[in-house]
C-alpha atoms as an extended CHARMM CRD file, in Angstrom:
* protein
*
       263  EXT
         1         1  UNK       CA            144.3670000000      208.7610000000       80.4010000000  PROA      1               0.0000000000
         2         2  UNK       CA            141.0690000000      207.2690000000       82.0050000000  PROA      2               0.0000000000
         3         3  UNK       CA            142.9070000000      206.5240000000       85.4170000000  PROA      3               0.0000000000
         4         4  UNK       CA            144.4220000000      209.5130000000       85.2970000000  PROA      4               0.0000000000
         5         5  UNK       CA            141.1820000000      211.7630000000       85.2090000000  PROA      5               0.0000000000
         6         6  UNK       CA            140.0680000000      209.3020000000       87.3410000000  PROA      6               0.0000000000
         7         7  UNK       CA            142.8390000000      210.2250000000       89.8890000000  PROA      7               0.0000000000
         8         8  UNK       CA            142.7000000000      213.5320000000       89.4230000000  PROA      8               0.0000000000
         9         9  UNK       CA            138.8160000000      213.7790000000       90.4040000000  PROA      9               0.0000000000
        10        10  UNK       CA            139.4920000000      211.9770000000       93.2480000000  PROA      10              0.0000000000
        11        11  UNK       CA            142.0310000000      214.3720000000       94.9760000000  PROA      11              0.0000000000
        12        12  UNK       CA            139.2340000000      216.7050000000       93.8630000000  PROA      12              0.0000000000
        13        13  UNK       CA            136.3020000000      215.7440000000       95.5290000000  PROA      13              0.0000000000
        14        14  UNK       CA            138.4430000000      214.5910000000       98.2900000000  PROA      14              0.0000000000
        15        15  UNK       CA            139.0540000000      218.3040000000       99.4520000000  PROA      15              0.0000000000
        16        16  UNK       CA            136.7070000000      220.9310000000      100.1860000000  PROA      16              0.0000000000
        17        17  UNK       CA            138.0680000000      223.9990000000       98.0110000000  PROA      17              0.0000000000
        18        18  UNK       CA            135.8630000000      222.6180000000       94.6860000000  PROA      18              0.0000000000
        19        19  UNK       CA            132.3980000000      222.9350000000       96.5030000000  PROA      19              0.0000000000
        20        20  UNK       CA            133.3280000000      225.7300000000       98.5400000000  PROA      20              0.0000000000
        21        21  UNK       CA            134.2160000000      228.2070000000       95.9660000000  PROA      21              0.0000000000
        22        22  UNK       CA            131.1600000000      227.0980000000       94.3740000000  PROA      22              0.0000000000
        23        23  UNK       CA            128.8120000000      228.9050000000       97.3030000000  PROA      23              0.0000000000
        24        24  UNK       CA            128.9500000000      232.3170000000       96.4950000000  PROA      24              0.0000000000
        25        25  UNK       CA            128.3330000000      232.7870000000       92.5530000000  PROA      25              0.0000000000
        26        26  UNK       CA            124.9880000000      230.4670000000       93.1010000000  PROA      26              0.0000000000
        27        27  UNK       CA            124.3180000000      233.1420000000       96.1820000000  PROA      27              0.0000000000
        28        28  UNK       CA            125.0970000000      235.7480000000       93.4990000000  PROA      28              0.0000000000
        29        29  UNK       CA            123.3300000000      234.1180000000       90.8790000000  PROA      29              0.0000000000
        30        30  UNK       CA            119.8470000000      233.6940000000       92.7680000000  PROA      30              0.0000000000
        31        31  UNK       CA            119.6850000000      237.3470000000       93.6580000000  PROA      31              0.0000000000
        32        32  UNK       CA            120.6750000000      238.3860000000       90.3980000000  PROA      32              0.0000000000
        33        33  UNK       CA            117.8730000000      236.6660000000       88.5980000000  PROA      33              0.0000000000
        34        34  UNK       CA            115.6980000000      237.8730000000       91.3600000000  PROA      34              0.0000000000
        35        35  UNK       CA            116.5900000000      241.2860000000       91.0570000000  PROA      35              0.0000000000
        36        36  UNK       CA            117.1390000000      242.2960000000       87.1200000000  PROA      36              0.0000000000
        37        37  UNK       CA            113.3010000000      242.4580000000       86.4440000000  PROA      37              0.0000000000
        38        38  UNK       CA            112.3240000000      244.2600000000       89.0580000000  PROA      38              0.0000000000
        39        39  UNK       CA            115.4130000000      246.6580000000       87.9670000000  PROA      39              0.0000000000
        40        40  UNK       CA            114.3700000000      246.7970000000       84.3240000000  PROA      40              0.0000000000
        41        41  UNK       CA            110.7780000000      247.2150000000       84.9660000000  PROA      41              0.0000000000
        42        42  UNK       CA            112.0940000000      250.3280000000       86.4340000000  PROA      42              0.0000000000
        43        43  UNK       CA            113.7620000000      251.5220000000       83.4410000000  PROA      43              0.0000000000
        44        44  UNK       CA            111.0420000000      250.0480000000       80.8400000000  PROA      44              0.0000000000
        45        45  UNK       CA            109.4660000000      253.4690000000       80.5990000000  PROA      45              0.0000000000
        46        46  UNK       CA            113.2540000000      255.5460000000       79.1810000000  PROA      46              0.0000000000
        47        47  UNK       CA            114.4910000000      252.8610000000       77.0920000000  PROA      47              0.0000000000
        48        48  UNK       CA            111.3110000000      251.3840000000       75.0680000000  PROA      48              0.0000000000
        49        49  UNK       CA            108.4850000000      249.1400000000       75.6890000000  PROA      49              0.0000000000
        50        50  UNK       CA            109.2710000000      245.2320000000       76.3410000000  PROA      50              0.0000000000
        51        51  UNK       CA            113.0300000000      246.0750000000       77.1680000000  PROA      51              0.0000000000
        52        52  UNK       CA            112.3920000000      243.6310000000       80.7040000000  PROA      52              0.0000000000
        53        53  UNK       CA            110.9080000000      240.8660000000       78.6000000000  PROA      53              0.0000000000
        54        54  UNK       CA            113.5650000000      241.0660000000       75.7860000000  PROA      54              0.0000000000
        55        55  UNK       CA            117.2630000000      241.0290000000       77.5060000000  PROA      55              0.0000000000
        56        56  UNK       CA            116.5050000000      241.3320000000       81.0600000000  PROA      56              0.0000000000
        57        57  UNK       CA            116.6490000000      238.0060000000       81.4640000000  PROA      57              0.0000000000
        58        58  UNK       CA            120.0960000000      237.2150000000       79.6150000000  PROA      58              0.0000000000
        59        59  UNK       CA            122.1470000000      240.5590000000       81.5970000000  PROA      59              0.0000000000
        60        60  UNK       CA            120.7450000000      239.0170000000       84.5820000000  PROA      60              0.0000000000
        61        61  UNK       CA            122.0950000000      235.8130000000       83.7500000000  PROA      61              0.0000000000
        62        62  UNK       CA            125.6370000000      237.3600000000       82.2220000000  PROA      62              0.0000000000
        63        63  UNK       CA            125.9170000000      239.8190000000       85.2870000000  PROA      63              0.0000000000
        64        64  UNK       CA            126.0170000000      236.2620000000       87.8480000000  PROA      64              0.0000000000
        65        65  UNK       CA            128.3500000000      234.7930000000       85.2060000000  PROA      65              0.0000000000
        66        66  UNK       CA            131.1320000000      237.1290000000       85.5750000000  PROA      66              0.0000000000
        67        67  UNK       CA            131.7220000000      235.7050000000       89.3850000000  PROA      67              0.0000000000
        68        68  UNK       CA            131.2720000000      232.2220000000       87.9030000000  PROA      68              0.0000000000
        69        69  UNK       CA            134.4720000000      233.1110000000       85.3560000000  PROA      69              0.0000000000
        70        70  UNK       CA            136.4440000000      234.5810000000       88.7490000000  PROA      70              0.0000000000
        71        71  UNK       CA            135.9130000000      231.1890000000       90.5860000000  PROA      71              0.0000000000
        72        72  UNK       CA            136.2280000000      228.8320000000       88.1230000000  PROA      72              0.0000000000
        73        73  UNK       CA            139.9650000000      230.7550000000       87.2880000000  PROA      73              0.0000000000
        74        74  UNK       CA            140.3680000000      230.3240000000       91.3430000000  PROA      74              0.0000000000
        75        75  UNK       CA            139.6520000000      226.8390000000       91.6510000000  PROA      75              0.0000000000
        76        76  UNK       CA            141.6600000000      226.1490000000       88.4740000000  PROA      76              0.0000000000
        77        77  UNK       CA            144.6950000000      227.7990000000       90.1750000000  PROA      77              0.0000000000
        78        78  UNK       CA            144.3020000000      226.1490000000       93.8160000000  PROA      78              0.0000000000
        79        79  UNK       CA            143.9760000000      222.8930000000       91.7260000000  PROA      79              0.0000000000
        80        80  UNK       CA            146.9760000000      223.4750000000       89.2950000000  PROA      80              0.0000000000
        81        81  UNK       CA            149.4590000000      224.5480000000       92.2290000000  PROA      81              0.0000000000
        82        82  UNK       CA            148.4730000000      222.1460000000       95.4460000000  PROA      82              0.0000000000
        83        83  UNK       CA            150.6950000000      219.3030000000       94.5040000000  PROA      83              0.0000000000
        84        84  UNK       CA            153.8770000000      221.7050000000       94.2820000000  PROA      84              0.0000000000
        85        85  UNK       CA            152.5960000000      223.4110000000       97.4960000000  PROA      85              0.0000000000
        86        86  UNK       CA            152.1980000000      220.2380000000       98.9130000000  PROA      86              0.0000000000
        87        87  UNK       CA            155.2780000000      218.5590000000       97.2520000000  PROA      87              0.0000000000
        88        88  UNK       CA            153.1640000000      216.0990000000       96.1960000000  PROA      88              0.0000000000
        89        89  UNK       CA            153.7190000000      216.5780000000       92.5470000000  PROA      89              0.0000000000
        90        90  UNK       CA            156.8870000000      214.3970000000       92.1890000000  PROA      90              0.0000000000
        91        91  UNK       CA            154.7770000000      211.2750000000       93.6070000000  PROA      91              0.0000000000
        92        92  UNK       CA            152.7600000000      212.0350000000       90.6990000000  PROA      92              0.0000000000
        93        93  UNK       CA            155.1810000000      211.8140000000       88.2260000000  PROA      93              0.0000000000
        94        94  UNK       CA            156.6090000000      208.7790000000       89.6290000000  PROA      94              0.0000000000
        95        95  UNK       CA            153.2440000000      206.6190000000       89.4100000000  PROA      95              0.0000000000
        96        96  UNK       CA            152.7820000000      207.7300000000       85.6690000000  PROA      96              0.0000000000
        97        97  UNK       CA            154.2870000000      207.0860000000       82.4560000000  PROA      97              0.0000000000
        98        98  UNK       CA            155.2130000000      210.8300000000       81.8240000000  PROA      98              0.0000000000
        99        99  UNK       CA            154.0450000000      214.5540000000       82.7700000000  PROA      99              0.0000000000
       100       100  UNK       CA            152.1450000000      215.4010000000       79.7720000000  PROA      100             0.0000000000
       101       101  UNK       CA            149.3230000000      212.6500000000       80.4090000000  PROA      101             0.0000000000
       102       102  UNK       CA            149.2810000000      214.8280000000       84.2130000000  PROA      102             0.0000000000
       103       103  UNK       CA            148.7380000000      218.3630000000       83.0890000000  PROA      103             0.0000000000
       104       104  UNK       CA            146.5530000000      216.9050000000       80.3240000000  PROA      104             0.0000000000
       105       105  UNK       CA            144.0230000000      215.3530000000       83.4350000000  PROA      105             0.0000000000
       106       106  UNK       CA            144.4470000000      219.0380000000       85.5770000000  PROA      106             0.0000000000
       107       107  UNK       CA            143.2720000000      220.6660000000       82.4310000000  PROA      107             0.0000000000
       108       108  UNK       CA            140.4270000000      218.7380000000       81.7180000000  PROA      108             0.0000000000
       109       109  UNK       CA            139.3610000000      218.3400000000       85.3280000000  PROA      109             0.0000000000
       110       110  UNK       CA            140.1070000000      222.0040000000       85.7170000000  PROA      110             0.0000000000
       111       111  UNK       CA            137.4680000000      222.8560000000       82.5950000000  PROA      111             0.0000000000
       112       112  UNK       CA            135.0090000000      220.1200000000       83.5430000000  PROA      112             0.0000000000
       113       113  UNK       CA            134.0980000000      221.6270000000       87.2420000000  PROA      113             0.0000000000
       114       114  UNK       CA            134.5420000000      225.2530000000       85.3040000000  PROA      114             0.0000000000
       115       115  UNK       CA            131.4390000000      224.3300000000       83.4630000000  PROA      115             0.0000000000
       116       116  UNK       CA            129.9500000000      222.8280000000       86.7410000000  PROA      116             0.0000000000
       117       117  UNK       CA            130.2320000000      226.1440000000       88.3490000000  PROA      117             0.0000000000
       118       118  UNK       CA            128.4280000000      227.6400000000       85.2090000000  PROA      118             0.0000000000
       119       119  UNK       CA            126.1260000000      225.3490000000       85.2040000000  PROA      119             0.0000000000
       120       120  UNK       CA            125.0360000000      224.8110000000       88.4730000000  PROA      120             0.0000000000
       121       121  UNK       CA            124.8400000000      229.0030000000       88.2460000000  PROA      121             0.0000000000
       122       122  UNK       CA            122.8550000000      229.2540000000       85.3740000000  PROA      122             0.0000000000
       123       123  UNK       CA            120.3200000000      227.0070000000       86.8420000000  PROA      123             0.0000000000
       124       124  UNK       CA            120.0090000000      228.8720000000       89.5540000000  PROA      124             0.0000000000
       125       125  UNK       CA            119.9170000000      232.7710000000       87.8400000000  PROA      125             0.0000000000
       126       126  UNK       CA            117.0390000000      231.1230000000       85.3340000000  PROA      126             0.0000000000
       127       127  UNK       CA            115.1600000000      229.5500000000       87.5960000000  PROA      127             0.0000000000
       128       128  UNK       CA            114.7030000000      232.8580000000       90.0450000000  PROA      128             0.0000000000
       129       129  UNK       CA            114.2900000000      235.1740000000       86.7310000000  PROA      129             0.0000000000
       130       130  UNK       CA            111.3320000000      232.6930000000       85.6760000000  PROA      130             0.0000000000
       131       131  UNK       CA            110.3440000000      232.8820000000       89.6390000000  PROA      131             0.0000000000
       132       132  UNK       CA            110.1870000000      236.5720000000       89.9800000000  PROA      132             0.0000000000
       133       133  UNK       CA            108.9700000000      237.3230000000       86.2600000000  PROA      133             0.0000000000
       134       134  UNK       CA            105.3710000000      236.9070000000       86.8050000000  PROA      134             0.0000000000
       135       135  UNK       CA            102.8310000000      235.6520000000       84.2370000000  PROA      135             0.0000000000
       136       136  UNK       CA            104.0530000000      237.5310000000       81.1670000000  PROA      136             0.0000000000
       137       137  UNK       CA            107.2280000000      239.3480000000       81.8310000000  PROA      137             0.0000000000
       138       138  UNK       CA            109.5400000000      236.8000000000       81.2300000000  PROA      138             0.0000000000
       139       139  UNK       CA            111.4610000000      235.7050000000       78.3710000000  PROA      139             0.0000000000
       140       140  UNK       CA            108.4450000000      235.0840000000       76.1470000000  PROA      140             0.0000000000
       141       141  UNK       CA            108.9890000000      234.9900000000       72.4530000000  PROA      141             0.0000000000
       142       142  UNK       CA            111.7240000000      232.7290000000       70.2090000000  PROA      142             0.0000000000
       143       143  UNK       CA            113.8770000000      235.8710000000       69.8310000000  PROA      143             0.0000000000
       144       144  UNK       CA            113.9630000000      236.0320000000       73.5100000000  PROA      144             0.0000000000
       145       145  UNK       CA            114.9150000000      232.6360000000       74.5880000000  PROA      145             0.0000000000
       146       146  UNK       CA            117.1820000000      232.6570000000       71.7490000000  PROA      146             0.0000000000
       147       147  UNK       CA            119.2720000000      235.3020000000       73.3630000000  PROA      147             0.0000000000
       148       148  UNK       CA            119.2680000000      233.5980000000       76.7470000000  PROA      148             0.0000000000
       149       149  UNK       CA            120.0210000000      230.3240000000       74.9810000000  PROA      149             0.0000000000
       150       150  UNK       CA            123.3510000000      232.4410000000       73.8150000000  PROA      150             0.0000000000
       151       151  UNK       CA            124.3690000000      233.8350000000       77.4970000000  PROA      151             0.0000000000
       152       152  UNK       CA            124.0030000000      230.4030000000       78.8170000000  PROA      152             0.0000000000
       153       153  UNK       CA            126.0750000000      228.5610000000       75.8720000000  PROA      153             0.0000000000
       154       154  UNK       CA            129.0140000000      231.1920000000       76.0040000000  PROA      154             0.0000000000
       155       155  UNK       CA            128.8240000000      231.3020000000       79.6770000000  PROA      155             0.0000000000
       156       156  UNK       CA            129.6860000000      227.6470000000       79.9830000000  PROA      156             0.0000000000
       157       157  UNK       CA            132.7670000000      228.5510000000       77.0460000000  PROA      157             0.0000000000
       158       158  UNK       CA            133.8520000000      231.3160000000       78.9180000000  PROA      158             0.0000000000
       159       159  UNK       CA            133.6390000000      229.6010000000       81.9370000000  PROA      159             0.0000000000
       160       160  UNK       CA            135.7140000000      226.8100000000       80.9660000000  PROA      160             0.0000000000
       161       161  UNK       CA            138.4390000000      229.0380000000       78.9310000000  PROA      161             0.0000000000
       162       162  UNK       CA            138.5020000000      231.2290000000       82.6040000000  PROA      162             0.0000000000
       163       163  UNK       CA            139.0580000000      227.6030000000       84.9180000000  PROA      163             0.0000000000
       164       164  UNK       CA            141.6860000000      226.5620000000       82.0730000000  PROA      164             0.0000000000
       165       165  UNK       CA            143.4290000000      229.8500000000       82.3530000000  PROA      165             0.0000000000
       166       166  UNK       CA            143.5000000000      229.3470000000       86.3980000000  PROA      166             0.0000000000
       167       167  UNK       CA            145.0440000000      225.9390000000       86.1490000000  PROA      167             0.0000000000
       168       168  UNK       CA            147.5690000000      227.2990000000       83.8570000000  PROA      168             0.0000000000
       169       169  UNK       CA            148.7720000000      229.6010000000       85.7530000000  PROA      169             0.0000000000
       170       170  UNK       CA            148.9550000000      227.5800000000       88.3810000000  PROA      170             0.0000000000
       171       171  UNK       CA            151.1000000000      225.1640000000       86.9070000000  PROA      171             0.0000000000
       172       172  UNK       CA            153.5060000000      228.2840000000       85.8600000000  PROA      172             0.0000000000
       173       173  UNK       CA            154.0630000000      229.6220000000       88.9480000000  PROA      173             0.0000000000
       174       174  UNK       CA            153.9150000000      226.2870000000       91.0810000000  PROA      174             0.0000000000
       175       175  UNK       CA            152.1320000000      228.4040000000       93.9700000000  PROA      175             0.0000000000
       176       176  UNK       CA            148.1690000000      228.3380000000       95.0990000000  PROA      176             0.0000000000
       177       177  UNK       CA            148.6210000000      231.3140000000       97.0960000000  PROA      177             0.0000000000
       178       178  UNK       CA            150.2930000000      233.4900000000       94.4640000000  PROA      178             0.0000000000
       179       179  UNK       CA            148.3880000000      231.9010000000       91.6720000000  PROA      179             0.0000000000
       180       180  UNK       CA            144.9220000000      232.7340000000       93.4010000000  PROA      180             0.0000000000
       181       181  UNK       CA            145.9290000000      236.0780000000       94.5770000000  PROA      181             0.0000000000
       182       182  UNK       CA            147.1570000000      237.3230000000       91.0750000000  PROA      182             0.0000000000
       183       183  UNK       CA            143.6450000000      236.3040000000       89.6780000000  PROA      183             0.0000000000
       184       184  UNK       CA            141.2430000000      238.1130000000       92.3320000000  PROA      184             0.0000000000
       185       185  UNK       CA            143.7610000000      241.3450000000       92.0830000000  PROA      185             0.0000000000
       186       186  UNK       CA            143.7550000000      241.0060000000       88.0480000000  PROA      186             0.0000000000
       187       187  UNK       CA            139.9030000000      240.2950000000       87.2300000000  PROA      187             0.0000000000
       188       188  UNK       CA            138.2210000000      243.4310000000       89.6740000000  PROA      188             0.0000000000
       189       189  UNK       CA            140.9110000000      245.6880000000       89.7330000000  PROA      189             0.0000000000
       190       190  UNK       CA            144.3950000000      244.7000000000       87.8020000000  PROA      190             0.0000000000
       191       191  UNK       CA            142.9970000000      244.8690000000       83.7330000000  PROA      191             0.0000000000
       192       192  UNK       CA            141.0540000000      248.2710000000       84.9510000000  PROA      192             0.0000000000
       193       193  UNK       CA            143.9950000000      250.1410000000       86.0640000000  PROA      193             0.0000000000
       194       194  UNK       CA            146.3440000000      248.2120000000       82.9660000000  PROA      194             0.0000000000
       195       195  UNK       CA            143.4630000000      249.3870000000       81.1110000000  PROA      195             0.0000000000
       196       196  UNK       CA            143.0730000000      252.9800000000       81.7370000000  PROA      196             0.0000000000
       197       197  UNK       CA            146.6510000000      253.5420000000       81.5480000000  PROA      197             0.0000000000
       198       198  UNK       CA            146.7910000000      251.6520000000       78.3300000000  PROA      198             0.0000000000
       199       199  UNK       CA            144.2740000000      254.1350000000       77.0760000000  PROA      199             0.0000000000
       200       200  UNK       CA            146.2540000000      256.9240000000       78.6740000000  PROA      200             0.0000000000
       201       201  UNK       CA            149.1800000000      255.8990000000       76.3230000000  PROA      201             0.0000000000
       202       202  UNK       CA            147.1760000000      255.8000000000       72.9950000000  PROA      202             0.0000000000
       203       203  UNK       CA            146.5190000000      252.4150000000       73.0900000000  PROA      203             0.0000000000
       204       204  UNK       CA            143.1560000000      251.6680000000       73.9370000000  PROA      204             0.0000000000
       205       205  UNK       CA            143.4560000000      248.8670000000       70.3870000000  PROA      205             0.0000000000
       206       206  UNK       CA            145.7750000000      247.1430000000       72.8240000000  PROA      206             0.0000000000
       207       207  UNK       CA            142.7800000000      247.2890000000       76.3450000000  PROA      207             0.0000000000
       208       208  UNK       CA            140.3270000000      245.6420000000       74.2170000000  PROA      208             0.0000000000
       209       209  UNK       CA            142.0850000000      242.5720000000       74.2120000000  PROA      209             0.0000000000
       210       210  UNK       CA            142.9090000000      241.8220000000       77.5500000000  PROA      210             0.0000000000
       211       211  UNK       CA            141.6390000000      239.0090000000       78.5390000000  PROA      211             0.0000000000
       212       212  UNK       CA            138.3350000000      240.2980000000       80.9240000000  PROA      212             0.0000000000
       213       213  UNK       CA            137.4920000000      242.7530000000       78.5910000000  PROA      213             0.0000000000
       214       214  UNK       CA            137.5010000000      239.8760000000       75.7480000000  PROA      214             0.0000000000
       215       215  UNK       CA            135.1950000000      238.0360000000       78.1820000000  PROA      215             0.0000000000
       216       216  UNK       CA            132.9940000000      241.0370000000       78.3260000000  PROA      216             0.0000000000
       217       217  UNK       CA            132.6380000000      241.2790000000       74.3910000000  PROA      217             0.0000000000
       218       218  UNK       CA            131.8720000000      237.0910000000       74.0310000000  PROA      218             0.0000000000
       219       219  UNK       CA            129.0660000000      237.6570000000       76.6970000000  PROA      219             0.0000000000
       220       220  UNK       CA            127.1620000000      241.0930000000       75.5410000000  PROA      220             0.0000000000
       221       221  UNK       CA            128.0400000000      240.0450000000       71.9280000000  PROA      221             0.0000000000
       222       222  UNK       CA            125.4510000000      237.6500000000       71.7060000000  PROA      222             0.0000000000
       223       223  UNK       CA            122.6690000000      239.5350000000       73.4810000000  PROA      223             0.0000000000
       224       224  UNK       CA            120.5400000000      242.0920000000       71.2390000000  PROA      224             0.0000000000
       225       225  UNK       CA            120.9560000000      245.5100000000       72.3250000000  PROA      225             0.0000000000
       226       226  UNK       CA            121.7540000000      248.7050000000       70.6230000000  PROA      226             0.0000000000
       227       227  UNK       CA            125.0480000000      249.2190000000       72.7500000000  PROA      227             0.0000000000
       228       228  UNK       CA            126.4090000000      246.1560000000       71.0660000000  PROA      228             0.0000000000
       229       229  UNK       CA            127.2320000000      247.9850000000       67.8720000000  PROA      229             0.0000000000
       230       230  UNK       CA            129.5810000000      249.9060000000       69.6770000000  PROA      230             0.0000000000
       231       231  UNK       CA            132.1810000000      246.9710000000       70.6720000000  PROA      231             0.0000000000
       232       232  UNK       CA            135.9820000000      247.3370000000       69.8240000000  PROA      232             0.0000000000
       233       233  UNK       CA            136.0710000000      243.6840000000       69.1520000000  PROA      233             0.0000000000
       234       234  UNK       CA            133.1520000000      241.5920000000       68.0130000000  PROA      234             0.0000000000
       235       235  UNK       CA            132.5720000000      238.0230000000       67.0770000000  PROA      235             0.0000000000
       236       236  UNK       CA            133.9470000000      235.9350000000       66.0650000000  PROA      236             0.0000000000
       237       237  UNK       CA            137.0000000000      237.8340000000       67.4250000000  PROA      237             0.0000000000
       238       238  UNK       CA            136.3510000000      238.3180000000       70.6760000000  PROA      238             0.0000000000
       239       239  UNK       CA            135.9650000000      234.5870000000       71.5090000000  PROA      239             0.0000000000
       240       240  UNK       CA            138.9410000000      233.3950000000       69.1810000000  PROA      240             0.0000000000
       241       241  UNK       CA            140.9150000000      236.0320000000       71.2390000000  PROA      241             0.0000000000
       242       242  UNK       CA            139.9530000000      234.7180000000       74.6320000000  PROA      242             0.0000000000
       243       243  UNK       CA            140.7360000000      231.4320000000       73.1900000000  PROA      243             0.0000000000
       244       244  UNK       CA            144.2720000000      232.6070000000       72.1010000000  PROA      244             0.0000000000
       245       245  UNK       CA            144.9320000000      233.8610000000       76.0370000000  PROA      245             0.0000000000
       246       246  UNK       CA            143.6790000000      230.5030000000       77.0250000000  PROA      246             0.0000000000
       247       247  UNK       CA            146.2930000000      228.2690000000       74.6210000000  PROA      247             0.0000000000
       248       248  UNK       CA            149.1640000000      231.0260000000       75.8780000000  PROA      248             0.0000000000
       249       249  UNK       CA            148.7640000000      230.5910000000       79.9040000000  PROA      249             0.0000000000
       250       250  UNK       CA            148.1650000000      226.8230000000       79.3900000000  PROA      250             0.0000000000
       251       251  UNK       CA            150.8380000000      226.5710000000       77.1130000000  PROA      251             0.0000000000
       252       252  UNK       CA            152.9260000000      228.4580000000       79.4550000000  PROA      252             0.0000000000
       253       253  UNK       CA            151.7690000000      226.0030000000       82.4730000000  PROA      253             0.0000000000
       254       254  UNK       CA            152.6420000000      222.9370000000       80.5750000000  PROA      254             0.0000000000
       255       255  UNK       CA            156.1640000000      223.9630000000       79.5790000000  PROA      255             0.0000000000
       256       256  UNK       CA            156.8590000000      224.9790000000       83.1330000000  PROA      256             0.0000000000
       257       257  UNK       CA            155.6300000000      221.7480000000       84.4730000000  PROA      257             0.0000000000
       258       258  UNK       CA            158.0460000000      219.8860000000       81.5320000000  PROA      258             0.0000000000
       259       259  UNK       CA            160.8490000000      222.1130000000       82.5600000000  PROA      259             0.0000000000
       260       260  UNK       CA            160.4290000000      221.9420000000       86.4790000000  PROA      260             0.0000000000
       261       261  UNK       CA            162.9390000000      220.1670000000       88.8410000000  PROA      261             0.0000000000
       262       262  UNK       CA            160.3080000000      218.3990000000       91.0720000000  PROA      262             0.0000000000
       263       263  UNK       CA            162.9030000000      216.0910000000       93.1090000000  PROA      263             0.0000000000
């Protein structure tokens, strides 16, 4: 299994799509640190005193995260269907003892540079909120960096669950291009439209646990404010559901790649 992870960071590193599609959520995650407080100091006076030092901070943070989840599902995809693009998948196959031990390496590469992407983007989004907060209009108290603490720690799970749900695909419909083109039309647009006609029907129960709107609950579930209260699905569900989408796609992916003529 080593030599296989091994091999399957290689062909990584060895292209240019993994640091690529890292560029613009740490572009979106500087200005988004360096713009919330400014933003909330704006709002301080409607919505109650020490509102920019208490979650500021951690929307900030979630607000770059949701392009970190988009990317990480992309480069999941573009790394779960490049061998079948580039036929290169039955060479593979041929060099290994069997196609589980495979899939098993593109899902755990997939996740690892997921959390990368977080990671390297929540460094970023905390360092310019800590930059542009001034003296003492930052994250200050243990409540406070408790609640960025959260964000960061279900970013990197959400971020993970999002690059494992990329590679899945991936390996179910054997295409880059579709794969990575059904993601950016599904994440901005695609569960929106599925969701307001969802509601439409009567079945808003049945929105709330797609999988973006799931990803929306784990992230504002943990931070401390009064719209919270509100969510259709809370945690521990919200997570455990996002989970649940995760072991479907990949499950999906795997039994395609099992089932696949490759010759």
């Amino acid at each position: 299994m080593t030599a296989l992870l091994n091999a399957e960071v290689r062909k990584v590193l060895g292209l240019r799509y993994w640091w690529i599609l890292g560029i613009a959520p740490v572009v979106v995650g500087l200005f988004t640190g360096a713009l919330t407080l400014p933003l909330a100091r704006q709002v301080e006076d409607i919505v109650g005193e020490g509102f920019a030092s208490t979650v500021s901070a951690a929307i900030g943070i979630a607000l770059a995260l949701a392009l970190v989840f988009l990317f990480a599902a992309v480069f999941g995809a573009v790394n779960g269907g490049t061998e079948f693009q580039h036929r290169t998948m039955a060479t593979t196959f041929l060099t290994t003892r069997g196609r589980d031990g495979v899939v098993a390496a593109k899902y755990v590469t997939a996740a690892a540079f997921g959390l990368l992407y977080c990671v390297v983007v929540e460094i970023a989004a905390v360092l310019t909120v800590l930059m542009f907060a001034g003296g003492d209009s930052g994250p200050s108290s243990g409540s406070d960096f408790g609640q960025l603490a959260a964000v960061l720690t279900t970013g990197m799970l959400c971020a993970a669950l999002w690059a494992l749900m990329g590679s899945g695909l991936g390996l179910l419909t054997g295409s880059t291009v579709g794969s990575v083109l059904a993601i950016s039309a599904w994440v901005p647009f695609g569960e929106l439209i599925v969701s307001l006609i969802l509601h439409g029907l009567g079945l808003g129960a049945v929105a709330d646990l797609l999988p973006v709107q799931l990803t929306w609950y784990t992230i504002v579930g943990v931070i401390d404010i009064p719209e919270t209260g509100d969510m259709a699905v809370r945690w521990p569900g919200a997570p455990l559901a996002l989970i649940g989408w995760t072991l479907l796609v990949c499950a999906l992916g795997w039994w395609r790649v099992r089932s696949r003529d490759v010759g």
